[in-house]
C-alpha positions in Angstrom: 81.3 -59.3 5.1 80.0 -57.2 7.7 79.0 -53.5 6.8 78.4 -50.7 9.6 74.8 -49.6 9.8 75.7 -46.4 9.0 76.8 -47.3 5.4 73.6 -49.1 4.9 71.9 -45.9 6.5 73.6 -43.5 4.0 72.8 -46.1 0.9 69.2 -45.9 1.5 69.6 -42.2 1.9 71.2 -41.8 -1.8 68.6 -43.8 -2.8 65.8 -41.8 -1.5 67.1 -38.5 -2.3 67.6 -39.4 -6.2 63.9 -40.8 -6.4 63.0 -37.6 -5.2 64.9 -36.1 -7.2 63.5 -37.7 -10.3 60.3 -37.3 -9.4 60.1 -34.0 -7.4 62.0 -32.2 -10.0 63.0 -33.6 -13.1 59.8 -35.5 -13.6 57.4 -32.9 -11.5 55.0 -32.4 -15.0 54.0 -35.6 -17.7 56.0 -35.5 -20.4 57.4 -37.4 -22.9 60.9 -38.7 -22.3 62.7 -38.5 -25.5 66.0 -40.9 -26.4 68.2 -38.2 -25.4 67.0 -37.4 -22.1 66.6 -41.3 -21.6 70.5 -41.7 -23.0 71.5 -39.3 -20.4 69.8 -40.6 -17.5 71.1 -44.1 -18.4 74.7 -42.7 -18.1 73.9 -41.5 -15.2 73.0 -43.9 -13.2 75.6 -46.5 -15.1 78.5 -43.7 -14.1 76.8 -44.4 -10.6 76.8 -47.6 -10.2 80.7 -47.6 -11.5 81.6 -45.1 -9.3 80.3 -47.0 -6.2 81.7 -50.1 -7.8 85.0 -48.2 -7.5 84.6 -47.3 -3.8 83.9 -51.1 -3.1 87.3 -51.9 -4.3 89.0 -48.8 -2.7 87.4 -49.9 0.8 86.5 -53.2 0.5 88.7 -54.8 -1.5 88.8 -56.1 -5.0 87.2 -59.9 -4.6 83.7 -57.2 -3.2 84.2 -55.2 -6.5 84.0 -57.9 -8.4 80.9 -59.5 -6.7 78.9 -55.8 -6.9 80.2 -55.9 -11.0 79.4 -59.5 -12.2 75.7 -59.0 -10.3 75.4 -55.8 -11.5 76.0 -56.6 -14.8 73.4 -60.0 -14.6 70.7 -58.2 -12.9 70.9 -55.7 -15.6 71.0 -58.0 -18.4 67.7 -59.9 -17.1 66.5 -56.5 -16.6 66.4 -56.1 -20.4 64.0 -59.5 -20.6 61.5 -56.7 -18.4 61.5 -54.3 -21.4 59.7 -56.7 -23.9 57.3 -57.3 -21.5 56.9 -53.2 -20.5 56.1 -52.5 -24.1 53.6 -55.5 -24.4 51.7 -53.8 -21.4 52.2 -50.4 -22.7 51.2 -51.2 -26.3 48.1 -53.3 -25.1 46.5 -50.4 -22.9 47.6 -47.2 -25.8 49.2 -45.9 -22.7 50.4 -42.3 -23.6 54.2 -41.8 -24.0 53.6 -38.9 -21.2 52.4 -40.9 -19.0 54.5 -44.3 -18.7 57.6 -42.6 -16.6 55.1 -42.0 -14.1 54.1 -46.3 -14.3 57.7 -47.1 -14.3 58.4 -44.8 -11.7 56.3 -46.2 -9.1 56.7 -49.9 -10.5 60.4 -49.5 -9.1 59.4 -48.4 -5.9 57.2 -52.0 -5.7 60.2 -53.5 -6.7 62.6 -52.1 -4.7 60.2 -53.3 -1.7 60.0 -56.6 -3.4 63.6 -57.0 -4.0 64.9 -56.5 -0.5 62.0 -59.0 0.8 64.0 -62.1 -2.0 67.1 -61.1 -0.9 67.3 -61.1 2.9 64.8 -64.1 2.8 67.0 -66.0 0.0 70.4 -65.3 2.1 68.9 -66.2 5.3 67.7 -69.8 3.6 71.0 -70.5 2.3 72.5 -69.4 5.5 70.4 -71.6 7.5 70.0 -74.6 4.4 73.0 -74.3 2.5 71.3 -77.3 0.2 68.8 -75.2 -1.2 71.5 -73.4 -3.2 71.5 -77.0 -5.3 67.4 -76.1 -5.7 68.3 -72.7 -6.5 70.8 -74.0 -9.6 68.6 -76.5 -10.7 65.7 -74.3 -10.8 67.8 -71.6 -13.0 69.2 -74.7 -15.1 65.5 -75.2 -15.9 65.2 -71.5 -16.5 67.5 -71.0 -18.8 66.3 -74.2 -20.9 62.7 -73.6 -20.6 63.5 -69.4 -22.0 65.2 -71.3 -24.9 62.0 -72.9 -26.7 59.7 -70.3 -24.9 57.1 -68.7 -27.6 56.2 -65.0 -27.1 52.8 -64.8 -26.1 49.9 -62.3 -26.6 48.9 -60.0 -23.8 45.9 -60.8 -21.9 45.5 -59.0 -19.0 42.2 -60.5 -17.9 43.5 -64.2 -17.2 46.3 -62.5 -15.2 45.4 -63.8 -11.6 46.2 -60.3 -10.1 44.2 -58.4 -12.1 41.3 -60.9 -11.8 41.2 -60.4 -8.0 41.6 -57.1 -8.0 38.5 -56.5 -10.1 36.7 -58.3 -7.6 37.4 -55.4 -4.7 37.8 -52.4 -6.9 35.6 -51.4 -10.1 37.7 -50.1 -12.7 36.8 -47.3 -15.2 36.8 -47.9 -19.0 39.0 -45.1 -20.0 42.0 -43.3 -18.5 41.8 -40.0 -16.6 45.5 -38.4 -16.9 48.0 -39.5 -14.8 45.2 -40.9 -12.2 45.7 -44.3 -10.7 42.2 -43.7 -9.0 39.6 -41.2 -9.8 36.1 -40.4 -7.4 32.8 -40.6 -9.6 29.9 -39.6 -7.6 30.6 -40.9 -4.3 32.2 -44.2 -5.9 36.3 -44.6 -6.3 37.4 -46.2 -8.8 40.7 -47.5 -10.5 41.6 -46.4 -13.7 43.2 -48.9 -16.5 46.8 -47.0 -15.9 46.3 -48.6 -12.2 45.5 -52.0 -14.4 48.9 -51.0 -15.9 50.9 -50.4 -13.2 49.6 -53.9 -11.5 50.9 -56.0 -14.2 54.1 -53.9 -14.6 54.5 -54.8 -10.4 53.3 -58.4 -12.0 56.3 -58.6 -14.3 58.9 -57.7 -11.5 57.6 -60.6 -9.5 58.0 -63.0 -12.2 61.5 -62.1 -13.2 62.8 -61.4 -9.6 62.4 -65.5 -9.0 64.9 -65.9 -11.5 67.3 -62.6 -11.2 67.8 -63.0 -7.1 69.1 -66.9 -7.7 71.0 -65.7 -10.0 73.0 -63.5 -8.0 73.0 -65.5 -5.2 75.3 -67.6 -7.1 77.8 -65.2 -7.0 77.7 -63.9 -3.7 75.8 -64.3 0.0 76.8 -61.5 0.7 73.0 -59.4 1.4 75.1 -55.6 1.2 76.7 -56.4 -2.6 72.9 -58.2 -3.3 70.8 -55.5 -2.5 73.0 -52.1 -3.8 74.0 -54.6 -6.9 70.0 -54.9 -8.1 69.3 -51.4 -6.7 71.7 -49.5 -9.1 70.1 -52.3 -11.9 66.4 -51.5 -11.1 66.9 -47.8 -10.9 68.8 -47.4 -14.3 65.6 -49.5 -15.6 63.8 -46.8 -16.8 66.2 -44.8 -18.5 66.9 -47.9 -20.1 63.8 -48.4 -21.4 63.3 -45.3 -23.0 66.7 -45.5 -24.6 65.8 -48.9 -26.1 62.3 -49.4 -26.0 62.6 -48.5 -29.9 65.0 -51.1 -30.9 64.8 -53.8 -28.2 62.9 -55.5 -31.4 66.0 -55.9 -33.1 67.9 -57.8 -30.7 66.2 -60.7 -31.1 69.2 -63.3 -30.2 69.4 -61.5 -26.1 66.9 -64.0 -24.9 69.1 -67.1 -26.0 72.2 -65.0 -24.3 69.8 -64.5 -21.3 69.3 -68.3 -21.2 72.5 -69.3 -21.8 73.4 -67.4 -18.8 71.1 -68.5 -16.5 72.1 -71.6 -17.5 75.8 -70.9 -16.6 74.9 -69.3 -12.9 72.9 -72.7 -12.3 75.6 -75.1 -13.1 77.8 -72.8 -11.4 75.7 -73.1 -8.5 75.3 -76.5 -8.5 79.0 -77.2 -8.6 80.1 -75.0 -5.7 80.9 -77.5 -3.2 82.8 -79.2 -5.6 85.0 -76.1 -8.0 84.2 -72.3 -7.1 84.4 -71.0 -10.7 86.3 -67.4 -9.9 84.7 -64.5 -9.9 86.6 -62.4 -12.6 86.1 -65.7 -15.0 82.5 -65.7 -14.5 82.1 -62.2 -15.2 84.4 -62.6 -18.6 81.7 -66.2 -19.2 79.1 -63.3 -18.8 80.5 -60.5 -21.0 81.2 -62.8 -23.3 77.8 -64.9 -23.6 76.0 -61.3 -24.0 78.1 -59.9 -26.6 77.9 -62.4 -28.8 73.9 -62.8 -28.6 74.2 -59.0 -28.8 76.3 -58.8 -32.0 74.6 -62.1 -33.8 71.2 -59.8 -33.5 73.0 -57.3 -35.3 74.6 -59.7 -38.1 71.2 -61.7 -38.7 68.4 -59.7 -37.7 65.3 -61.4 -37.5 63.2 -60.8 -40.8 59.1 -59.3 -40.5 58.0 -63.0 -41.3 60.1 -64.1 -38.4 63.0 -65.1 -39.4 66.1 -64.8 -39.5 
């Protein structure tokens, strides 16, 4: 599918002016964002992403709509893998309720930038090697099994490569200063641990957009559904994590619905030269495979000596 500049043009406009919108104005002081206010923002930007969903199938027809849905709805599936992760880091560093919109906030730009840099370069590969799309289903195959027996792991931030070399180039301060990423002490700059934060929060994005981008590219080529489909999903990420970051502990079967759909886009990737599963069944596979990890974490919540 071919799409005029211009729409691309006015995409990346909307996207710009409700950053700035979140920042400049609804977010200009620190402040705690409650559940409500999180609740709200999250139905805003799902009512968003529906909404342009809707104008997909109104002028593009109703195979596109159904591409920008189905990735919509696994990038923001995957995107709930992030949250665990986000309150590991958050937890870890006693990072002030205050201050971790500002963290996300920025983290989403990094992965905005991110993002668009996996997608064009993932299209272009298949484009150009249409048999890496077998490396790309084998690869989430292994995913998806490897997420099933995966242990969570303590948070050490100083065996994380990133961190490690940035040490090396920038000294970092031992407590936090407000909302600074970088304060000046004497004539020396230095990075606070929030910047430490906001490293392994870019970190995080890295790791999970080698298995969300695949993913998608399963269901479509197509680099216009891609990029809008896991721009709405990153966006609504930090709304999300407000709204949940509370009770995200009590859906403790997701991760084997994440897998299990990982699993699914693999095999369906690996397969496509042989049976193109439709799009509207592989949505329904999707729906399905989350509710029912969704609804077994509510029947037989995990128990505080593990389990269930």
């Amino acid at each position: 599918m071919v799409v005029d500049i211009y729409v691309w043009i006015g995409f990346l406009v909307f996207v710009f002016l409700m950053l700035a919108l979140d920042l400049g104005v609804f977010h200009r002081n620190s402040h705690e964002v409650k559940i409500k206010e999180a609740l709200i923002w999250s139905f805003i930007w799902i009512t968003l992403a529906l909404v342009f969903n809707y104008g997909l199938y109104v002028f593009m027809g109703k195979e596109v709509a159904l591409e920008f849905l189905t990735g919509y709805v696994i990038e923001k599936s995957l995107s709930v893998d992030n949250l665990f992760v986000f309150i590991m880091i958050f937890s870890y560093f006693n990072v002030a309720p205050k201050y971790q919109h500002r963290v996300l906030f920025w983290g989403i730009i990094g992965a905005l930038i991110m993002r668009a840099i996996f997608i064009f370069a993932g299209v272009a590969l298949i484009n150009k090697f249409h048999w890496i799309i077998y490396l790309f289903g084998a690869f989430l195959i292994f995913t998806g099994i490897k997420m099933l027996f995966h242990k969570d792991e303590k948070l050490d931030p100083d065996k994380n490569p990133l961190v490690r070399l940035f040490k090396k180039f920038m000294p970092v301060t031992t407590t936090n200063h407000g909302n600074k990423f970088f304060v000046k002490i004497g004539v020396k700059t230095f990075a606070t641990p929030l910047f430490i934060v906001l490293l392994l929060v870019e970190f995080t994005d890295l790791i999970f957009a080698v298995d969300s981008i695949p993913a998608i590219l399963a269901i479509t080529n197509d680099t216009f559904i891609i990029f809008t489909s896991n721009v709405f999903a990153i966006l609504g990420l930090r709304s999300l994590y407000f709204a949940l970051a509370g009770i995200t502990k009590y859906f403790y079967y997701i991760k084997y619905g994440l897998a299990a759909v990982l699993v699914f886009v693999g095999i369906k990737m690996t397969m496509v030269d042989m049976y193109k599963i439709p799009i509207n069944y592989s949505l329904l596979t999707i729906v399905v495979i989350l509710l029912i990890s969704i609804s077994a974490s509510l029947m037989f919540p995990k128990k505080e000596n593990g389990t269930s």
